[in-house]
LOVEXTOR-284020 format. One line per 3 residues: number of its first residue (from 1); their letters; for each residue x, y, z of N, C-alpha, C, O, CB. Coordinates in steps of 0.2 Angstrom, whole numbers, plus 5000, padded with zeros to 4 digits. Glycine has a CB too. Example, Ala and Ser with C-alpha at 12.3 -4.5 7.8 and 13.67 -1.06 7.14 Angstrom:
BEGIN
1) AS) 5066 4972 5039 5062 4978 5039 5066 4984 5039 5071 4983 5042 5057 4978 5045  5064 4989 5035 5068 4995 5036 5064 5000 5039 5067 5006 5040 5070 4997 5029
***
This chain:
BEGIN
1) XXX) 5274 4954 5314 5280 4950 5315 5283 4951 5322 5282 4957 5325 5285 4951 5310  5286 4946 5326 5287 4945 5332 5296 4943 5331 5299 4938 5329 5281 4940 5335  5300 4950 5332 5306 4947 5327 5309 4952 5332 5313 4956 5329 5306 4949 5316
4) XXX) 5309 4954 5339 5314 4957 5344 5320 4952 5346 5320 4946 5347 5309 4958 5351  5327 4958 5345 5332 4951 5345 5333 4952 5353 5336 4957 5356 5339 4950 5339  5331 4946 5355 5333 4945 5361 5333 4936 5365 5333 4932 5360 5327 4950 5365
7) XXX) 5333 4933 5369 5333 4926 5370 5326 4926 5371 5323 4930 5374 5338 4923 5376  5325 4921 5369 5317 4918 5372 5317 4911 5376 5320 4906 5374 5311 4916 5364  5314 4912 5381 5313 4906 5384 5306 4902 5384 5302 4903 5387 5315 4907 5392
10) XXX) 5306 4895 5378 5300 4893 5379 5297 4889 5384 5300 4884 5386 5299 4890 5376  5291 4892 5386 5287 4889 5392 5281 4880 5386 5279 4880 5380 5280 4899 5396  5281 4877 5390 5277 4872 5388 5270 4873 5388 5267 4869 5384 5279 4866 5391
13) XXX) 5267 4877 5391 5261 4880 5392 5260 4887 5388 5255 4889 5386 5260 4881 5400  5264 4890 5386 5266 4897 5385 5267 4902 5389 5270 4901 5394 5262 4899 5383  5266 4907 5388 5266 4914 5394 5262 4914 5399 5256 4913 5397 5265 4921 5391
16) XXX) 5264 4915 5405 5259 4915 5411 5251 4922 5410 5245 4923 5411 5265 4918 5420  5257 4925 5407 5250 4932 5406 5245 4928 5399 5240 4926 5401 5254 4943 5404  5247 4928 5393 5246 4927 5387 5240 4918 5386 5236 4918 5382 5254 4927 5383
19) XXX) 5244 4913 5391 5242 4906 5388 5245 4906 5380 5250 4908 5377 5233 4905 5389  5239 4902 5377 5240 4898 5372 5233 4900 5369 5229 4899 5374 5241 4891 5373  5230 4903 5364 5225 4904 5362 5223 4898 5355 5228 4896 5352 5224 4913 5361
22) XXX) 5217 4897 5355 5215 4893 5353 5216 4896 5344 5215 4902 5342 5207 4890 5357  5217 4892 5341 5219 4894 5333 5212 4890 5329 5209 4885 5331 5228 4889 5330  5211 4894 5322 5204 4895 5318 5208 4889 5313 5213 4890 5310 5202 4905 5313
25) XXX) 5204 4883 5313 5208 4878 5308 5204 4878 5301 5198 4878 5301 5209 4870 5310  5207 4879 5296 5203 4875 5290 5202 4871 5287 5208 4868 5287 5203 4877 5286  5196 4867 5285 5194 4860 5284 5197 4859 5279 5198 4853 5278 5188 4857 5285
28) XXX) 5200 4864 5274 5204 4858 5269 5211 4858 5272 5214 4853 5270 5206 4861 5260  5213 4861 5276 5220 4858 5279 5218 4852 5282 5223 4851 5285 5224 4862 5285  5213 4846 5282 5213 4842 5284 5207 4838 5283 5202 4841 5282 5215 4843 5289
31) XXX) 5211 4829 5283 5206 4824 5281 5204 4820 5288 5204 4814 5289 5211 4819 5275  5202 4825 5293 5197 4823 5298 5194 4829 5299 5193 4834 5295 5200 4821 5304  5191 4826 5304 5184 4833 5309 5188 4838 5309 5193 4836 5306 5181 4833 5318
34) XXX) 5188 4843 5312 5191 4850 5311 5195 4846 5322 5192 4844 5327 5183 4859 5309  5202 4848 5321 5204 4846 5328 5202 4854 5332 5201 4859 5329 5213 4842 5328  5204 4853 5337 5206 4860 5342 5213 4861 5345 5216 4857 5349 5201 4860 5349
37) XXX) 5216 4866 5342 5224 4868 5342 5223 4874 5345 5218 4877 5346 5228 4868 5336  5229 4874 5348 5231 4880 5353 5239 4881 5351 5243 4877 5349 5229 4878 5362  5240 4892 5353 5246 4890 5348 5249 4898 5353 5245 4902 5354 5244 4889 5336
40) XXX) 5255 4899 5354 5259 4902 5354 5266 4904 5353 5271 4902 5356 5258 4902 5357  5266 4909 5349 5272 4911 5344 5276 4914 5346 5274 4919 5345 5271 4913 5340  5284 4913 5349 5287 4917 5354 5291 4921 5348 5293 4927 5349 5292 4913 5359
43) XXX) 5292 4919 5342 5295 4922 5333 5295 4920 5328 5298 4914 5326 5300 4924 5331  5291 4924 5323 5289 4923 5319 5293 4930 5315 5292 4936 5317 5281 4921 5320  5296 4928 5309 5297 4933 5304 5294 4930 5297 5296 4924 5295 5305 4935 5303
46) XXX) 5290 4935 5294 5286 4931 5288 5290 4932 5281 5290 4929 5277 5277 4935 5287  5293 4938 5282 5299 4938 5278 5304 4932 5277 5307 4931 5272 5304 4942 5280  5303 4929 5282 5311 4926 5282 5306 4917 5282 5310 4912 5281 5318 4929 5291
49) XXX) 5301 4918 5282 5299 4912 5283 5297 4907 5289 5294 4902 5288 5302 4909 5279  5299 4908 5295 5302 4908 5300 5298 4907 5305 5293 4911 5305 5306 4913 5301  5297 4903 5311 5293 4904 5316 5294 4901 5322 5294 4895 5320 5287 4904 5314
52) XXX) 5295 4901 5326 5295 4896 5334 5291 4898 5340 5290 4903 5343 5302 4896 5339  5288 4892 5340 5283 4891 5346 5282 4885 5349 5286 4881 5349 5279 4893 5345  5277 4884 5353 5275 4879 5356 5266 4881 5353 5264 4886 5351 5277 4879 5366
55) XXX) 5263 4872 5352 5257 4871 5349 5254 4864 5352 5258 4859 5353 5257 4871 5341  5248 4865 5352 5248 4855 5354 5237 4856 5349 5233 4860 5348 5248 4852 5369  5240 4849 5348 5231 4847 5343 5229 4842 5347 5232 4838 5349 5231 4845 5334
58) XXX) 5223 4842 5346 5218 4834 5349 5218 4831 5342 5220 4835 5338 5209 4835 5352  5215 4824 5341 5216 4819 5337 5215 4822 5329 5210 4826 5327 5210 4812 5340  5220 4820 5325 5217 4823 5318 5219 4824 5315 5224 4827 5316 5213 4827 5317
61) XXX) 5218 4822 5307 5225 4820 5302 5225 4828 5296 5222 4832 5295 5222 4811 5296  5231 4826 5295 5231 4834 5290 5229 4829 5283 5228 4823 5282 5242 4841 5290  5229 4836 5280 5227 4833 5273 5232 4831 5271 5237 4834 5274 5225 4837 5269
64) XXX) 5234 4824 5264 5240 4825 5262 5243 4828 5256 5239 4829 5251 5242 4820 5263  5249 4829 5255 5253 4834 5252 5258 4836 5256 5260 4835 5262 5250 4840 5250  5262 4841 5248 5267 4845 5251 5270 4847 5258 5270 4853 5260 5266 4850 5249
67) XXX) 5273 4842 5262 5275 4844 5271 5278 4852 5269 5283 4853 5265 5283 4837 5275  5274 4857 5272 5275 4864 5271 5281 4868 5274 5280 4874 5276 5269 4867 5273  5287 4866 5275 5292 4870 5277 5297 4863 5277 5296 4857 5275 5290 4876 5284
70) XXX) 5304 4866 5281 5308 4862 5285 5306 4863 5293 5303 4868 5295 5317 4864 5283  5306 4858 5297 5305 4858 5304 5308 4854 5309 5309 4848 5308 5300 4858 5306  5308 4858 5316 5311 4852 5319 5307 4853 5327 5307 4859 5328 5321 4853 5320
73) XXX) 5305 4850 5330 5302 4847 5336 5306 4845 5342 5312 4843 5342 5298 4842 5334  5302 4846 5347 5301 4840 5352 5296 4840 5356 5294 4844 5359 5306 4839 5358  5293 4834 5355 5286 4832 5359 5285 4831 5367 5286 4826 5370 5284 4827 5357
76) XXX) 5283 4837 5368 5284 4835 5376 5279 4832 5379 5279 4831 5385 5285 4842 5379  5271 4830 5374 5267 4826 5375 5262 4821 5369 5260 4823 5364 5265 4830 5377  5261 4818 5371 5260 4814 5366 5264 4812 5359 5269 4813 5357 5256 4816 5365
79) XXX) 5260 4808 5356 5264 4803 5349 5261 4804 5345 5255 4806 5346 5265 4796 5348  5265 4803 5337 5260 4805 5331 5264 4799 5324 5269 4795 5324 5261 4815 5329  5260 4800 5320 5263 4796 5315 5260 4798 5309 5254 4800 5309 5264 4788 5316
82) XXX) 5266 4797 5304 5267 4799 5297 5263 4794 5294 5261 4789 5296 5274 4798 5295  5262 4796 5288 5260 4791 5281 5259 4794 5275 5259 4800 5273 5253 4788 5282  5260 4787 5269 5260 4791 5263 5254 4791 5260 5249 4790 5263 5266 4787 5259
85) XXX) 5254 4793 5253 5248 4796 5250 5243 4789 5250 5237 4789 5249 5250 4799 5241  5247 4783 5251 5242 4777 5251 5238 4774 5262 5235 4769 5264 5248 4769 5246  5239 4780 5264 5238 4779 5272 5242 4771 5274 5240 4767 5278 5229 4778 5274
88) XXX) 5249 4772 5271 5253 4766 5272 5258 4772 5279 5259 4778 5279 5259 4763 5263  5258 4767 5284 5264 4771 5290 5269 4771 5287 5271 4766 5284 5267 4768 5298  5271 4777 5288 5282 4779 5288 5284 4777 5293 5288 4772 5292 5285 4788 5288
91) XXX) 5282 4779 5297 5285 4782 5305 5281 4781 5313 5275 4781 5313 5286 4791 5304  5283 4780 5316 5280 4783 5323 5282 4786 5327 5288 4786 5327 5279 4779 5326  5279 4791 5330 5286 4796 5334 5284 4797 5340 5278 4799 5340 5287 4804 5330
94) XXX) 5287 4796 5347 5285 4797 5354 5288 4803 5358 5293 4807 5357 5285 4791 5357  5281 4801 5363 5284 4808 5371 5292 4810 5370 5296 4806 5369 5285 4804 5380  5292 4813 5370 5301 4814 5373 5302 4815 5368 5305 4821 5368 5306 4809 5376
97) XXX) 5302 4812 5359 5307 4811 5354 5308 4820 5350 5306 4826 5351 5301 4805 5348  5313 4818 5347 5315 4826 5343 5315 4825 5338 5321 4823 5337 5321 4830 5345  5311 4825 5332 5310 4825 5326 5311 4830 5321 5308 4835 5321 5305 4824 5325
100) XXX) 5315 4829 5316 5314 4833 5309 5310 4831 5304 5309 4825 5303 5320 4835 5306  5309 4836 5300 5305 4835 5294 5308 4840 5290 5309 4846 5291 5297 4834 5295  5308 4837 5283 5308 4839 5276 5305 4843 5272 5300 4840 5270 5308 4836 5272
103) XXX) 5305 4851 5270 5301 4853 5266 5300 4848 5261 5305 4844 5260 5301 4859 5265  5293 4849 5259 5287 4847 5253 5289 4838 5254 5291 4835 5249 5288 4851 5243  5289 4835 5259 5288 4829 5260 5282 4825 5257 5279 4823 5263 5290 4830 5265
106) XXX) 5280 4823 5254 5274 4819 5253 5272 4815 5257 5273 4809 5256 5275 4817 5249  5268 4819 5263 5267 4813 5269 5260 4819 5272 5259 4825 5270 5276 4812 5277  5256 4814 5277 5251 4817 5281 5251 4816 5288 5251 4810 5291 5245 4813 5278
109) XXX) 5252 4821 5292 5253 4819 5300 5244 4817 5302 5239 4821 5301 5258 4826 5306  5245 4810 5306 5241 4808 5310 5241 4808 5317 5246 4807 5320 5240 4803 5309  5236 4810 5319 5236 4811 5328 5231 4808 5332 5225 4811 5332 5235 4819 5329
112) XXX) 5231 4802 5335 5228 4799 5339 5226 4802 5345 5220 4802 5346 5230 4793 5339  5228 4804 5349 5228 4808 5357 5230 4814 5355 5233 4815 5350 5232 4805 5363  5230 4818 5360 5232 4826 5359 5239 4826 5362 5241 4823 5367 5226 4831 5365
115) XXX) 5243 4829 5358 5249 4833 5359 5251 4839 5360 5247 4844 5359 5251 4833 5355  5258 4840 5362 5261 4846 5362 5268 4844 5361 5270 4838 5361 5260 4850 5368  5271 4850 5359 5276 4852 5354 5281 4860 5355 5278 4865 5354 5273 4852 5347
118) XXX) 5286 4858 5357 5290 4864 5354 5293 4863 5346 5294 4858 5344 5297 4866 5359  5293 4869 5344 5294 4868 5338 5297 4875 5332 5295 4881 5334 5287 4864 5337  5300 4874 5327 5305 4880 5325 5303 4876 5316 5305 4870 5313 5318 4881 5329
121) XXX) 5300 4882 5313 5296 4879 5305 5301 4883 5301 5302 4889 5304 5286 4881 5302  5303 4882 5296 5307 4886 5292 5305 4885 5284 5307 4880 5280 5314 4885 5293  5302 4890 5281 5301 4890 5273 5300 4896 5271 5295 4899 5271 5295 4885 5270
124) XXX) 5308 4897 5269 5308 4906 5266 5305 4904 5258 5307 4900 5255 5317 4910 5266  5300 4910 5257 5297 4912 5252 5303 4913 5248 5300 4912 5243 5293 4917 5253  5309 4914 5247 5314 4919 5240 5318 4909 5239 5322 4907 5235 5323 4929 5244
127) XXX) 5315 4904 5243 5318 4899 5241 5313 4893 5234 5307 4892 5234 5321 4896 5248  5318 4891 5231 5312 4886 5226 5310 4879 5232 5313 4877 5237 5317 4882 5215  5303 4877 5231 5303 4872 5233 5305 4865 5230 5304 4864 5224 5298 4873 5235
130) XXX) 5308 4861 5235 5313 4856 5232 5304 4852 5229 5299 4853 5230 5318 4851 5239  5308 4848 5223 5303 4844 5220 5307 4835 5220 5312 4833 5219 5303 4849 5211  5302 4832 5221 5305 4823 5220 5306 4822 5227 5308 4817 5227 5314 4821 5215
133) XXX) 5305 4824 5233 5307 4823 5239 5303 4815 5241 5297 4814 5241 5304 4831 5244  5307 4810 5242 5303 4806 5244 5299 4806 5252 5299 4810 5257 5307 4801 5243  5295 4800 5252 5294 4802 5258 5295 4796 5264 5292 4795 5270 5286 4805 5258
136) XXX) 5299 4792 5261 5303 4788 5267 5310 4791 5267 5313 4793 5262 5303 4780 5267  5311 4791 5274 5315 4795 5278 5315 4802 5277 5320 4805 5280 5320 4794 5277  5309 4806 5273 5309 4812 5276 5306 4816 5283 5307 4822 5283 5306 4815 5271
139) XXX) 5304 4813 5287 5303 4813 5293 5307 4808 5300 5304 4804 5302 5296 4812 5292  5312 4809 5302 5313 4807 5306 5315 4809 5315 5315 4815 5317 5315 4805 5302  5315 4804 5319 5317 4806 5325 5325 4805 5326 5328 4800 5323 5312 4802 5331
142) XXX) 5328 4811 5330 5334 4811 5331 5338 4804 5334 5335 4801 5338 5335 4816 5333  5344 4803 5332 5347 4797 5338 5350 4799 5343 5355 4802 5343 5353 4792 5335  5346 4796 5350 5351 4799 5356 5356 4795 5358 5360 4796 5363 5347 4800 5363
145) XXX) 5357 4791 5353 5364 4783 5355 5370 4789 5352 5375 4788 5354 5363 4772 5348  5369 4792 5348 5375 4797 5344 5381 4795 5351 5381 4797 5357 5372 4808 5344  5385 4792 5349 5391 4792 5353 5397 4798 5353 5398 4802 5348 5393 4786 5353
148) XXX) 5402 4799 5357 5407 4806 5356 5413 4803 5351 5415 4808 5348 5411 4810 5365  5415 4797 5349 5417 4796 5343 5415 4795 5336 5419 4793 5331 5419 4794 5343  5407 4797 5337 5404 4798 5330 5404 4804 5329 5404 4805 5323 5398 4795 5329
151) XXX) 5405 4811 5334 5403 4818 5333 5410 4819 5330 5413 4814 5331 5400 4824 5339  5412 4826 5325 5417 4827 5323 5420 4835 5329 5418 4840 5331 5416 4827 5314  5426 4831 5327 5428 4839 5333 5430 4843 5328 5433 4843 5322 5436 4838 5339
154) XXX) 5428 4849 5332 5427 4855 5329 5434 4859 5332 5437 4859 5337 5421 4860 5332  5436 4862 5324 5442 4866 5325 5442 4874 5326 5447 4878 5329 5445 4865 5318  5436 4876 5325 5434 4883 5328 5427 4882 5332 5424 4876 5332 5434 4888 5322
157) XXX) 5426 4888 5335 5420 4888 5339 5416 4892 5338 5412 4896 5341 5421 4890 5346  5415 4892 5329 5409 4896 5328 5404 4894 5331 5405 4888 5333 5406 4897 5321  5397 4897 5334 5398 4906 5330 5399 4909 5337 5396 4915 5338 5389 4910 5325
160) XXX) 5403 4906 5342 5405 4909 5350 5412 4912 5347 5415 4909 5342 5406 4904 5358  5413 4918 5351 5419 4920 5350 5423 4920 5358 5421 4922 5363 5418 4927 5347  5426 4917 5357 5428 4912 5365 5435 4919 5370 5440 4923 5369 5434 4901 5362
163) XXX) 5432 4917 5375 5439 4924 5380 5439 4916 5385 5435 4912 5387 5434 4935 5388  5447 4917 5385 5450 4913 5391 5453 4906 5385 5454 4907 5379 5442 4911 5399  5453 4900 5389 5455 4894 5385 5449 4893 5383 5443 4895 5386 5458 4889 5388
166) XXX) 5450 4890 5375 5448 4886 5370 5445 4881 5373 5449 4877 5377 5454 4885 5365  5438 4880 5372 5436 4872 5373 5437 4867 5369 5440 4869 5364 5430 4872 5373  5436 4861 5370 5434 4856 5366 5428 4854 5367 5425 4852 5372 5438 4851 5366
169) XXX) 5426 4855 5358 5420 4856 5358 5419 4852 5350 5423 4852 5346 5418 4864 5360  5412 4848 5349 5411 4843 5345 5404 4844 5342 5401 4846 5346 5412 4838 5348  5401 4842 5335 5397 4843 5333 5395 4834 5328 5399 4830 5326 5399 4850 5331
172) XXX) 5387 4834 5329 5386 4831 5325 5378 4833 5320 5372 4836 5322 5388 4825 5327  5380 4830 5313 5374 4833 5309 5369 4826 5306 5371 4821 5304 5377 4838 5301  5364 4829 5308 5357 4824 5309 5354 4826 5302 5350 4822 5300 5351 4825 5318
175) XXX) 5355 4832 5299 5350 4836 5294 5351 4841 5291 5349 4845 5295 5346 4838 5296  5353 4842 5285 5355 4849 5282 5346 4850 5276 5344 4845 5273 5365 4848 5277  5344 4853 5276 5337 4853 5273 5343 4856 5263 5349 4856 5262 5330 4862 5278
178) XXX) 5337 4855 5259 5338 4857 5252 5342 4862 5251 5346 4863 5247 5332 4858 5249  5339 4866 5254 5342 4875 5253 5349 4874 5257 5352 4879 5255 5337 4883 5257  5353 4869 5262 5358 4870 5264 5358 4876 5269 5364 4879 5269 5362 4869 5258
181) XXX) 5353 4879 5274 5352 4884 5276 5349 4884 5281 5347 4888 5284 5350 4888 5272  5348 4875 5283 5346 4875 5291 5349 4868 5293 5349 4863 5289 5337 4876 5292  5351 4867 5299 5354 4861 5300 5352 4858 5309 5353 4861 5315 5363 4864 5299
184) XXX) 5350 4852 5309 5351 4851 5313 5356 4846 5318 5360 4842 5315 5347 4851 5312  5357 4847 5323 5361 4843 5326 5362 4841 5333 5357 4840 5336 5365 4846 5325  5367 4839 5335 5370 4837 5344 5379 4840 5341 5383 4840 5336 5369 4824 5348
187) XXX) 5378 4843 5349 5383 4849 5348 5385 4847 5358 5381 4845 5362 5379 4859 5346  5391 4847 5361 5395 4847 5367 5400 4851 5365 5403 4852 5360 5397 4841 5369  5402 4852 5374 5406 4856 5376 5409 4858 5381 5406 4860 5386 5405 4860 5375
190) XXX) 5416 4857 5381 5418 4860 5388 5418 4866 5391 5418 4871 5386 5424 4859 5389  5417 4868 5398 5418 4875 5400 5421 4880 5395 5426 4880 5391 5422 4875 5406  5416 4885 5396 5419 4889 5389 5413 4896 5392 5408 4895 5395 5417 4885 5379
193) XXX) 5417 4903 5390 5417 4909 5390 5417 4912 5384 5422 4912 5380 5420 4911 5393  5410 4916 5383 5412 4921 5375 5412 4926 5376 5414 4928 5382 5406 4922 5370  5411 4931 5371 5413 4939 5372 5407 4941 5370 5404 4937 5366 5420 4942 5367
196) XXX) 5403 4947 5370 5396 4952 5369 5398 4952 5361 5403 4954 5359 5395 4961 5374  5393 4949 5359 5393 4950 5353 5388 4949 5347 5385 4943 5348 5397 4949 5352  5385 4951 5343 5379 4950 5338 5380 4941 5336 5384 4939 5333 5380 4956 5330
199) XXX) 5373 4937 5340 5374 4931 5338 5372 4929 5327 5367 4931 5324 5369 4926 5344  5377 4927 5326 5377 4927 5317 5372 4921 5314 5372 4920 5308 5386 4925 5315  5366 4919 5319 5363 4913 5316 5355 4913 5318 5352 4919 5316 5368 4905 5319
202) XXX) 5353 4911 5319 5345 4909 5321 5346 4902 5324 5348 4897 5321 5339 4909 5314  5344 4901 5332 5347 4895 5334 5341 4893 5339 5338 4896 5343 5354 4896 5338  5338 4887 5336 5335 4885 5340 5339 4878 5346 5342 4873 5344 5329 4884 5337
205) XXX) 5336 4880 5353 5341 4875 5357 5337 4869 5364 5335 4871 5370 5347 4883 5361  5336 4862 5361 5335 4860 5369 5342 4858 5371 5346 4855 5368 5329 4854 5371  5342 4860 5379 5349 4856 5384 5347 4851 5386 5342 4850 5389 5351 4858 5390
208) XXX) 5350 4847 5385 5352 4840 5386 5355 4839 5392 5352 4836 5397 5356 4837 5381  5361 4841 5393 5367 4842 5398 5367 4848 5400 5366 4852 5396 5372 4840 5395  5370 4850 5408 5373 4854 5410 5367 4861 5410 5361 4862 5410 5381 4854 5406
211) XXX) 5374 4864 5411 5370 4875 5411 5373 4877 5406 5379 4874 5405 5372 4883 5418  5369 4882 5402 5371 4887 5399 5369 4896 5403 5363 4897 5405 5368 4885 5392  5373 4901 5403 5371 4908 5405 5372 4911 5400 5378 4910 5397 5374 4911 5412
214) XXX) 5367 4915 5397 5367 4919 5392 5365 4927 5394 5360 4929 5395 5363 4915 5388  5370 4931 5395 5369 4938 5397 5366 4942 5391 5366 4938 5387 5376 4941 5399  5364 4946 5389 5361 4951 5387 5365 4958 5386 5369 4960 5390 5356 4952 5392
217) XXX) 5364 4961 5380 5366 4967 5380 5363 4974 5385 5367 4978 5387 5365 4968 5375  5357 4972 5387 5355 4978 5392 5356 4973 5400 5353 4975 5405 5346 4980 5390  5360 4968 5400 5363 4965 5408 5358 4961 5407 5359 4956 5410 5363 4969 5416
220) XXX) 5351 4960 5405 5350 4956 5408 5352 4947 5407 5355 4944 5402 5345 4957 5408  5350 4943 5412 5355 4937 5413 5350 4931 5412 5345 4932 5415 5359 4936 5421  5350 4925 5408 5347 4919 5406 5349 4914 5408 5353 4911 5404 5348 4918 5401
223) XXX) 5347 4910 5412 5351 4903 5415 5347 4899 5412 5341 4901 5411 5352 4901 5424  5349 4894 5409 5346 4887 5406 5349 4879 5408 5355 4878 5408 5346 4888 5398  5346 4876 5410 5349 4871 5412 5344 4865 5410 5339 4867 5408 5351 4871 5419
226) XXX) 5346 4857 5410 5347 4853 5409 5336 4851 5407 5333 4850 5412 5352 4849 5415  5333 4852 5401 5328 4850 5401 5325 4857 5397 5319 4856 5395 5326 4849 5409  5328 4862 5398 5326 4869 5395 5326 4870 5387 5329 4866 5383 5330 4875 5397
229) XXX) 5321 4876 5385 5321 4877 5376 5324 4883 5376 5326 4886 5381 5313 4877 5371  5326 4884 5371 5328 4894 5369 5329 4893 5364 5331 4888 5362 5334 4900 5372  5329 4901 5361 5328 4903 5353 5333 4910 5355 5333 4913 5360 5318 4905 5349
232) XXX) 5338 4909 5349 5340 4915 5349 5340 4919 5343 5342 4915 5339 5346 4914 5352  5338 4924 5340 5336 4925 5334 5344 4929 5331 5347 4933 5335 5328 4930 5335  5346 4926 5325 5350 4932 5321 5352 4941 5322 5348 4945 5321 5348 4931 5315
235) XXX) 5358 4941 5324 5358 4950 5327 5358 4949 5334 5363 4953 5336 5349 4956 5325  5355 4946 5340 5355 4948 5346 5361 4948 5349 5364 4942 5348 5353 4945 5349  5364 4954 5353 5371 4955 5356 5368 4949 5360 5362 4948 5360 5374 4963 5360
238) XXX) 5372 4947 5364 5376 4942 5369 5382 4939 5372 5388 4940 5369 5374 4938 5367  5381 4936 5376 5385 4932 5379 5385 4926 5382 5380 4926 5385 5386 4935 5383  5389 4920 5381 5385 4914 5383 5394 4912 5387 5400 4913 5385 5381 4908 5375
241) XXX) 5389 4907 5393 5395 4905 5398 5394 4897 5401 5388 4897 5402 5395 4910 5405  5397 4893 5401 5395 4887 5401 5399 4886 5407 5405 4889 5406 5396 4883 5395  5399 4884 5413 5403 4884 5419 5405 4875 5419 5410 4874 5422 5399 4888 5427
244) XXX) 5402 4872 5416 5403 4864 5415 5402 4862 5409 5401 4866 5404 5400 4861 5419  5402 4855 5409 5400 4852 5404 5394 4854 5399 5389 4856 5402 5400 4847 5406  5393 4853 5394 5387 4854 5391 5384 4852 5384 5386 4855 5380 5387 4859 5390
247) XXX) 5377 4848 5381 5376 4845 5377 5368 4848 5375 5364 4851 5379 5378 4839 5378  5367 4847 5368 5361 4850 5366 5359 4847 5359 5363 4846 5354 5361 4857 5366  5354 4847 5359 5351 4847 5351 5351 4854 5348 5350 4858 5353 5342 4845 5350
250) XXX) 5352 4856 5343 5350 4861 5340 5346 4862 5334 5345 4856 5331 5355 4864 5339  5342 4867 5331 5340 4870 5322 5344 4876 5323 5345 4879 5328 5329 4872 5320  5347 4876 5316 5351 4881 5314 5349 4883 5312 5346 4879 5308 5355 4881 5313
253) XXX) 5347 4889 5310 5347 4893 5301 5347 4900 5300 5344 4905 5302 5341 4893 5298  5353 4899 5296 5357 4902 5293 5358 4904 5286 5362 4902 5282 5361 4898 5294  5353 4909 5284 5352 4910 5277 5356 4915 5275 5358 4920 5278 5345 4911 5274
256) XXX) 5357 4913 5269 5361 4917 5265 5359 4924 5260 5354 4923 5256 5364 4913 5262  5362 4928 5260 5362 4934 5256 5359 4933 5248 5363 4932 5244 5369 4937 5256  5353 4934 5247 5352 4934 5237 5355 4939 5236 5356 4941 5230 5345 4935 5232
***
């Protein structure tokens, strides 16, 4: 398991030393030729169900069944689309788009051209799998029309613990999965300052807007700006500093104690 708590910065290629190494597929995972994927995993906890990375496949349909976890995306290349057990389209989904999906969704992803993907899968083992899940609208792409009087303003600033003045800062929810324990969203904020401290969630993050600086318990320092991914894993001391404005998609998850 790949479970160091620290910030990860996703590269769209992968790591300069590491690449992307090509992944062993099996033909019952799928109702085409066997495709060629490539896949690097910046964390993965198998405990916890858990994993983020960047992956891209050439043309080719998975088998259909049970969509195997909760997930959320962004395609930083190519398009794909959904269907149901009758090869009827759900969906279509493109470049740029940021997609969630539903564990055990009853859908088959198709892939006409080759893709790539950042991407955060979540299907903890200690949870039951939801049963009846339809499969229209269990897959969808987020809305970037979200306007700032649809998001709800936030009265506290979890999970920052803020030094100096109080931002105004706003949230909205695109996705809460079955288990109630991963959430997706668009989140803004004014300039704002935290204090070092253990982050309380598992977050995955693209910027939309502005900088974020995220410091490190051992100093070291994280700049992200307008176009960037990061994962921050549950437990990591930190610090996060926003010197302007700032907006993002996020995956949350947040499990709770059996």
């Amino acid at each position: 398991m790949s479970t160091k708590k620290r910030v990860y910065r996703l590269e769209r290629f992968g790591p300069a030393d590491t690449g992307m190494p090509e992944m062993k597929c099996d033909p019952e995972d799928f109702a085409s030729d066997l495709p060629t994927q490539t896949l690097h995993v910046y964390y993965d906890d198998e405990d916890l169900g858990m994993s983020v990375g960047v992956w891209t496949t050439s043309a080719m349909q998975e088998a259909f069944g049970p969509y195997p976890g909760d997930e959320f995306i962004w395609l930083l290349e190519g398009g794909f689309k959904m269907v149901d057990g009758d090869n009827n389209v759900l969906d279509t989904y493109e470049e740029g788009e940021s997609v969630y999906f539903r564990n055990a969704a009853p859908v088959s992803w198709v892939q006409e051209e080759p893709l790539r993907k950042f991407y955060i899968t979540y299907l903890n083992p200690n949870r039951e799998v939801p049963t009846g899940v339809p499969a229209e609208g269990a897959v969808k792409a987020v809305d970037p029309s979200v306007t700032p009087e649809q998001m709800t303003l936030l009265e506290e600033t979890d999970p920052l613990i803020i030094e100096g003045d109080k931002p105004t800062q706003r949230d909205y929810i695109y996705f809460t999965n079955d288990a109630e324990d991963m959430f997706v969203g668009l989140w803004d904020s004014t300039p704002f300052e935290s204090k070092m401290a253990p982050f309380p969630c598992h977050e995955f993050v693209q910027l939309l807007e502005g900088e974020i600086v995220i410091t490190e318990e051992d100093g070291t320092v994280n700049r992200f700006v307008k176009g960037d991914t990061f994962f921050i894993p549950k437990g990591t001391i930190c610090s996060w500093k926003a010197p302007g404005y700032v907006k993002k998609y996020y995956a949350m998850v947040a499990p709770t104690e059996d």
